[in-house]
LUMFI-314672 format. One record per residue (C-alpha): residue number from 1; x, y, z; residue in one letter. Coordinates in pm, 1 decimal, always signed. Each point is the difference from the previous one (the first is absolute). Last residue first. Example, Ala and Ser with C-alpha at 12.3 -4.5 7.8 and 13.67 -1.06 7.14 Angstrom:
% residues 2
(numar 2 (+1367.0 -106.0 +714.0) "S");
(numar 1 (-137.0 -344.0 +66.0) "A");
END
This chain:
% residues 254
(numar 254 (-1021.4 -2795.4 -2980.7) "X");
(numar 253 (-136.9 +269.6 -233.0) "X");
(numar 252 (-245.2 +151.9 +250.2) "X");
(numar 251 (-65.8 +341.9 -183.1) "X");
(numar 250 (+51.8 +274.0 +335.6) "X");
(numar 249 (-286.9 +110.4 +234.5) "X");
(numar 248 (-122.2 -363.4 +119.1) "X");
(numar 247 (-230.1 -18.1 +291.8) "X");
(numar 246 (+79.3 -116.6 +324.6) "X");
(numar 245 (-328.2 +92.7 +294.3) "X");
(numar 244 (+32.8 +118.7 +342.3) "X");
(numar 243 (-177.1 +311.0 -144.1) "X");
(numar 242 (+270.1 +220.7 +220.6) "X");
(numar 241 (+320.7 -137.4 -136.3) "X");
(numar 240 (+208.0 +10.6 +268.8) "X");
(numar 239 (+257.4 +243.5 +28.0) "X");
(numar 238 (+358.1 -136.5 -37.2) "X");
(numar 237 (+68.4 +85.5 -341.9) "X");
(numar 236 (-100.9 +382.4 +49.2) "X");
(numar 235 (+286.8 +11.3 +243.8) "X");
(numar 234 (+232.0 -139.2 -189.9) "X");
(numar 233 (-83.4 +220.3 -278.7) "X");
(numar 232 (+50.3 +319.8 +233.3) "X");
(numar 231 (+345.1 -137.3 +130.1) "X");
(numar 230 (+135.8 -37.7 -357.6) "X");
(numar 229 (-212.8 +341.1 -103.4) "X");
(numar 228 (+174.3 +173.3 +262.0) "X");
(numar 227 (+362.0 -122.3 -31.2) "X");
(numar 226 (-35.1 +153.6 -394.3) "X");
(numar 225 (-93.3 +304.2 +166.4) "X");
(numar 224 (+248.4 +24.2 +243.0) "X");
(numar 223 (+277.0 -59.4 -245.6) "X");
(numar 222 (+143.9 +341.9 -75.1) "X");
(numar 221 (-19.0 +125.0 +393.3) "X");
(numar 220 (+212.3 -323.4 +60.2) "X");
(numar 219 (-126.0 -250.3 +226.2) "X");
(numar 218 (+167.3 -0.3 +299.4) "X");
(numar 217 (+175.0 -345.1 +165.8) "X");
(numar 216 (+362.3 +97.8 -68.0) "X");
(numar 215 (-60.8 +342.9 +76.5) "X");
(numar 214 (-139.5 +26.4 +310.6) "X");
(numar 213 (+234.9 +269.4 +199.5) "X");
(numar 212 (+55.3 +183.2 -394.2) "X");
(numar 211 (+292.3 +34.3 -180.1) "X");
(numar 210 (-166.4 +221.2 -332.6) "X");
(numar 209 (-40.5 -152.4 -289.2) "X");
(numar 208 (-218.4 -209.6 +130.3) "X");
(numar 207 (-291.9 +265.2 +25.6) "X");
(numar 206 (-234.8 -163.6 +232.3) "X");
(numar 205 (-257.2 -192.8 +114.6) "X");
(numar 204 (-88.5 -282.2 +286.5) "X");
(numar 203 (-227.2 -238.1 -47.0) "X");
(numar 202 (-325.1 -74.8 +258.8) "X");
(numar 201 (-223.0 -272.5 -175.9) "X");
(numar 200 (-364.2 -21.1 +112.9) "X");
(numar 199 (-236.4 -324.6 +56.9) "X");
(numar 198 (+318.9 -267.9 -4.3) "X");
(numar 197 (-192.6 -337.3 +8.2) "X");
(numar 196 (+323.0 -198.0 -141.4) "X");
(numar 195 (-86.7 +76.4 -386.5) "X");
(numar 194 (+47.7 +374.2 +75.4) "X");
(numar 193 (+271.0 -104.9 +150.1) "X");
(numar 192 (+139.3 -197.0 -291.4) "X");
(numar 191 (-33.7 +317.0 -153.9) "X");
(numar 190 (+217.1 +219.8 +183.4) "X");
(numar 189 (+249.6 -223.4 -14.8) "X");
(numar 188 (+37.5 +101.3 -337.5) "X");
(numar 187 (+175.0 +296.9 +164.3) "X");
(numar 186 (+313.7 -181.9 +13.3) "X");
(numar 185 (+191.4 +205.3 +260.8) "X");
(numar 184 (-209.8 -132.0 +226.4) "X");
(numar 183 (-98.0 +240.4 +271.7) "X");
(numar 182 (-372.1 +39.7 -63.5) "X");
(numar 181 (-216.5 +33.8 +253.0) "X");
(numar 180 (-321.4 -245.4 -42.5) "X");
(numar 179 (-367.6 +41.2 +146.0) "X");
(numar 178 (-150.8 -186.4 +256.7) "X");
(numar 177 (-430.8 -54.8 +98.5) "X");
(numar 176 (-55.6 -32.2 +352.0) "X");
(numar 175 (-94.7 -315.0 +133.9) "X");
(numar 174 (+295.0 -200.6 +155.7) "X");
(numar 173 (-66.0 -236.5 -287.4) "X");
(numar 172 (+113.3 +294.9 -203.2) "X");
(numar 171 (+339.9 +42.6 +177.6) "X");
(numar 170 (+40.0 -398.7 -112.5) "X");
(numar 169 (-120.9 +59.9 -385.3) "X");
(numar 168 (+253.0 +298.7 -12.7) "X");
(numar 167 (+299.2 -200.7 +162.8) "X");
(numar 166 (+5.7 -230.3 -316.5) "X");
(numar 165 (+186.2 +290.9 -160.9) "X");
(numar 164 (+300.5 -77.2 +153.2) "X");
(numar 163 (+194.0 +257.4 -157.9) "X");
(numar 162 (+334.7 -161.9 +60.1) "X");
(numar 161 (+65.9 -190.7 -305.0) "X");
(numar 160 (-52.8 +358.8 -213.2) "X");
(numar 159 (+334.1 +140.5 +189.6) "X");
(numar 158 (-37.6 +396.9 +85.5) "X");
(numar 157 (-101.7 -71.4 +355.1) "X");
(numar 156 (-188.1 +192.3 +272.0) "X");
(numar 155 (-305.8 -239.5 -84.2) "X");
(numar 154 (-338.2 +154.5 -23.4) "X");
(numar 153 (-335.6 -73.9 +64.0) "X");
(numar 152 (-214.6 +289.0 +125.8) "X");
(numar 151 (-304.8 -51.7 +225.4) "X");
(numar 150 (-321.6 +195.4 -63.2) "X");
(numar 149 (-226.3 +260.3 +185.5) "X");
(numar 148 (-333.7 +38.3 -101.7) "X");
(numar 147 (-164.0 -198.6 +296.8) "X");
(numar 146 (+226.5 +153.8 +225.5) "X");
(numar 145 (+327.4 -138.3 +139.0) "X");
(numar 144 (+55.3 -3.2 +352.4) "X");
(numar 143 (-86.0 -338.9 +68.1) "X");
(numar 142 (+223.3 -138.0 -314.2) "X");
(numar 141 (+320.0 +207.3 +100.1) "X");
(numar 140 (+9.6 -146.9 +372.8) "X");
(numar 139 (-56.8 -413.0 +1.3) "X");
(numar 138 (+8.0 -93.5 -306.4) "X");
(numar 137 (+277.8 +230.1 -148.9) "X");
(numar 136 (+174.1 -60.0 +304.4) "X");
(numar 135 (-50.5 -428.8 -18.9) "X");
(numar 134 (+103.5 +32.6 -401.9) "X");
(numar 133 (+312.0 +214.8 +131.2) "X");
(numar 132 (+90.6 +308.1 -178.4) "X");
(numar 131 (+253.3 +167.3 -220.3) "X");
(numar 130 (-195.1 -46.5 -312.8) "X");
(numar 129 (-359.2 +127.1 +101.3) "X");
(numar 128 (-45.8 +327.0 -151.5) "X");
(numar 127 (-320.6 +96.8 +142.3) "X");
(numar 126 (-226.9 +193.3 -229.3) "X");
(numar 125 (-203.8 +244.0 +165.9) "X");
(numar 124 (-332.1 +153.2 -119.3) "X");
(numar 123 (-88.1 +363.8 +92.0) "X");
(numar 122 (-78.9 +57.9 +388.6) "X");
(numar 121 (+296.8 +215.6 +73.4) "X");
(numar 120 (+119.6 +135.1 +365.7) "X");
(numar 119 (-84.4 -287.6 +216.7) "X");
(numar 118 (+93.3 -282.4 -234.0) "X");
(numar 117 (+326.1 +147.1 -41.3) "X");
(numar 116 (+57.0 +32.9 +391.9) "X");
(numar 115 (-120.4 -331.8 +6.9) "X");
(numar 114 (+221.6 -150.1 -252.8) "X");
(numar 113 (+284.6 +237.3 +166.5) "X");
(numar 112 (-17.9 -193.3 +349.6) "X");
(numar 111 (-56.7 -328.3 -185.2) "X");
(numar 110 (+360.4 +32.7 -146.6) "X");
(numar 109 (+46.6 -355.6 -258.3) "X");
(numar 108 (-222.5 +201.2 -266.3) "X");
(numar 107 (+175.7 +335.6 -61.4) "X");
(numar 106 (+380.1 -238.0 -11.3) "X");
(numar 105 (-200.4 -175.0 -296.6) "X");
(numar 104 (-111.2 +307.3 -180.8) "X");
(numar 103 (-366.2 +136.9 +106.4) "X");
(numar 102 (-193.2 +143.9 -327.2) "X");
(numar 101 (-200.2 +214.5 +30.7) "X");
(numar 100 (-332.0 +89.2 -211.9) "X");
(numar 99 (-222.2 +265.2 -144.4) "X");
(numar 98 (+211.7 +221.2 +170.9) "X");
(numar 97 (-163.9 +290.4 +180.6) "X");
(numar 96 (+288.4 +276.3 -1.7) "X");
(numar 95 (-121.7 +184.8 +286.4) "X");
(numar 94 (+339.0 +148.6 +37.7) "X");
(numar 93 (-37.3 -14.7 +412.6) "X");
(numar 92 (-77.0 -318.1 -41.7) "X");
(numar 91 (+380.0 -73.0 -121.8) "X");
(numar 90 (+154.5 +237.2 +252.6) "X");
(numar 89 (-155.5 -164.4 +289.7) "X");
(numar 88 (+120.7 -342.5 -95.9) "X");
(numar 87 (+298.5 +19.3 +171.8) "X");
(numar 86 (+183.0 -356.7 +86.7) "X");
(numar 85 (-33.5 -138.9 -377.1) "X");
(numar 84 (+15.4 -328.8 -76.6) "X");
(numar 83 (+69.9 -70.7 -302.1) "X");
(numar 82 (-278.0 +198.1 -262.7) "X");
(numar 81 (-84.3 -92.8 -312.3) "X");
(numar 80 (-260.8 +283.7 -127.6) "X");
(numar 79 (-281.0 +1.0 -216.2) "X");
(numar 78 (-127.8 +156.3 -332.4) "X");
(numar 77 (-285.2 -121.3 -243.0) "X");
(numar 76 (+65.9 +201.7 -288.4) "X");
(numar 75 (-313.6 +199.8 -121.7) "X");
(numar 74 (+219.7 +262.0 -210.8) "X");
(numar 73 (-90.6 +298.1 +224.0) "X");
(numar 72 (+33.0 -229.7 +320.9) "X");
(numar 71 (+331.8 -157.9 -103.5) "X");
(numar 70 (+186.1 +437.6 -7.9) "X");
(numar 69 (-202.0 +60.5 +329.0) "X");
(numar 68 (+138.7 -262.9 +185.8) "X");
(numar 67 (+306.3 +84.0 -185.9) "X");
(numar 66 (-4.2 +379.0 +131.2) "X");
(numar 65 (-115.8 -115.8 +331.2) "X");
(numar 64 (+310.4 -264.4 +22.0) "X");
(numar 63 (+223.4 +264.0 -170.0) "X");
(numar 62 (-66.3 +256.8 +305.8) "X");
(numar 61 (+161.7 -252.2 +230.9) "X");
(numar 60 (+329.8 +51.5 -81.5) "X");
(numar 59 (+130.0 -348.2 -179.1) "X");
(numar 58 (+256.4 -229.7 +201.5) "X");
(numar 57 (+216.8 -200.4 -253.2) "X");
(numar 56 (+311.3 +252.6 +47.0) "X");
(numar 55 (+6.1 -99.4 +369.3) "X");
(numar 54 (+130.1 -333.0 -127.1) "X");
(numar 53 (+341.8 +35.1 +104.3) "X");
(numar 52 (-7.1 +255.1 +297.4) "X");
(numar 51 (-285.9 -264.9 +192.2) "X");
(numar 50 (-350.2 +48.5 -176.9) "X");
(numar 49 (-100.5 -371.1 +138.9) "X");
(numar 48 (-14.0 +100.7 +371.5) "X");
(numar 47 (-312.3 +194.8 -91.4) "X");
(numar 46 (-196.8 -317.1 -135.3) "X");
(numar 45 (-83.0 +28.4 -383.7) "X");
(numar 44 (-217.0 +158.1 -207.4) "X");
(numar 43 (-34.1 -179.4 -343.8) "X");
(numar 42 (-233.1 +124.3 -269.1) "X");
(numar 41 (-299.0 -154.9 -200.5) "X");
(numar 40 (-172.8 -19.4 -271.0) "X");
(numar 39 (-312.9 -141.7 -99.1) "X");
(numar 38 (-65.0 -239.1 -359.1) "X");
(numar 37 (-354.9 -94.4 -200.8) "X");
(numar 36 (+196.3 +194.9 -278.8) "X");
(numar 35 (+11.1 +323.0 -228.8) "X");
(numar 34 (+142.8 +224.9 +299.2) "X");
(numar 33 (+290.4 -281.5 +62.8) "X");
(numar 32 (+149.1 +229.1 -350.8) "X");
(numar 31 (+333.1 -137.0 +104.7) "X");
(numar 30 (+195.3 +303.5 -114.8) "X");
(numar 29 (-215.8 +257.1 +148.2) "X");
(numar 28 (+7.7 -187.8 +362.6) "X");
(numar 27 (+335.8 -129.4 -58.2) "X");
(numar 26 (+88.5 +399.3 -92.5) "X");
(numar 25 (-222.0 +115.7 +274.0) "X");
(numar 24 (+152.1 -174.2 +290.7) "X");
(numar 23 (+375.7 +90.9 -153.4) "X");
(numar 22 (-92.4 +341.6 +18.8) "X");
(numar 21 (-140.6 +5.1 +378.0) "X");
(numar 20 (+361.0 -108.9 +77.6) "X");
(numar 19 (+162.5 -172.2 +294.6) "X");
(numar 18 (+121.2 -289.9 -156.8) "X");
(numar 17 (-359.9 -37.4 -183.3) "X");
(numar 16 (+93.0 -374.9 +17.5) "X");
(numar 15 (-92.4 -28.9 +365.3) "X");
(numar 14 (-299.2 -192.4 -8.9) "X");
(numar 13 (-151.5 +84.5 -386.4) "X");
(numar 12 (-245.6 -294.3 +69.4) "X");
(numar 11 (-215.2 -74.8 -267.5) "X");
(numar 10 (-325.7 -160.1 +96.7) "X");
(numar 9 (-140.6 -247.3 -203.9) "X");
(numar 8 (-366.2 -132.2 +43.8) "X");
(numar 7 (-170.7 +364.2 +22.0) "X");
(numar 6 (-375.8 +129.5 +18.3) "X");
(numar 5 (-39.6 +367.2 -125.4) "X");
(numar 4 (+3.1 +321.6 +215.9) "X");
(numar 3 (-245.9 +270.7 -146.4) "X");
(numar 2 (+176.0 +265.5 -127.3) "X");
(numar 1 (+99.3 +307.9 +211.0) "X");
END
């Protein structure tokens, strides 16, 4: 297993496998995420989601091993965004070890399965954060959080106007640093929040060919590397400069 490198962007696959360990590797393959500072990560839902019509998205639990597996051999980052699940037995009982989870907003607003969660896996946490109050998210995410843990942005909306990226500055005064969940389906917005304090960018991936649950907001399999190095520069433009001093690196001419 290769040694597990440091990520800013995490790719979120979610349900766009449709049900197939296939489809994981081709956006995998395809993607190339392998070459990046990027993680991966799939989408296990609450039971009472797989009703009759979705039941198709569910994925026998022998493909999580065989993908942890798969991301550990190529030093992929890999993590799991969970709702809130009411048996967690079955997912220790894999002994999986995430390097991360992700909880999806529905995951965050039930305190009963944040501290079920908490109890069974001690790997970071990212709280997604866009379906709760500013006085809950003070009051009963923030105390329960760990010191590595981190607050997700996000904005169940595919409209650019209502990102309210100015949100990431406030759930940072609250002191814990806040990523950004992308559901825009101008990816762009990606980058302005980077610009708004965002310290990790979740985007969701996929093969858009294909009529997938997130697909107006995925980047396509053929573009994630281009959407990389958009959010990687951004990233690299906020860091301070560490000398504290401005020196020229191109011929002033004006």
């Amino acid at each position: 297993m290769k040694k597990v490198k440091n990520w800013d962007v995490c790719f979120e696959i979610g349900l766009n496998h449709l049900g197939s360990y296939t489809n994981i590797l081709s956006i995998i393959q395809g993607s190339m995420i392998q070459n990046f500072s990027c993680s991966l990560s799939v989408q296990i839902r609450e039971e009472s989601f797989y009703d009759d019509s979705k039941r198709y998205l569910a994925l026998n639990s022998d493909v999580y091993v065989k993908l942890r597996e798969f991301c550990g051999s190529l030093g992929i980052p890999f993590g799991l965004a969970l709702g809130p699940l009411g048996n967690l037995d079955w997912l220790t009982d894999l002994k999986l070890r995430p390097d991360f989870i992700k909880l999806i907003g529905i995951g965050t607003n039930d305190l009963d399965f944040v501290k079920r969660l908490n109890e069974a896996f001690t790997c970071p946490k990212y709280y997604s954060v866009g379906l709760s109050e500013y006085g809950y998210i003070r009051a009963e995410i923030i105390p329960r959080m760990r010191d590595e843990d981190m607050l997700v942005h996000t904005s169940l909306s595919h409209e650019s106007s209502d990102q309210n990226l100015s949100e990431i500055r406030f759930l940072e005064s609250l002191g814990k640093m806040t990523c950004f969940g992308q559901h825009a389906s101008s990816p762009e917005v990606c980058c302005a929040a980077i610009g708004a304090g965002a310290k990790k960018i979740f985007a969701y991936i996929g093969d858009k060919d294909l009529e997938l649950p997130d697909k107006e907001h995925a980047v396509a399999i053929c573009d994630a590397i281009s959407f990389y190095n958009q959010c990687s520069n951004c990233f690299a433009a906020m860091k301070k400069i560490e000398s504290g001093f401005k020196s020229a690196k191109i011929d002033f001419i004006g």
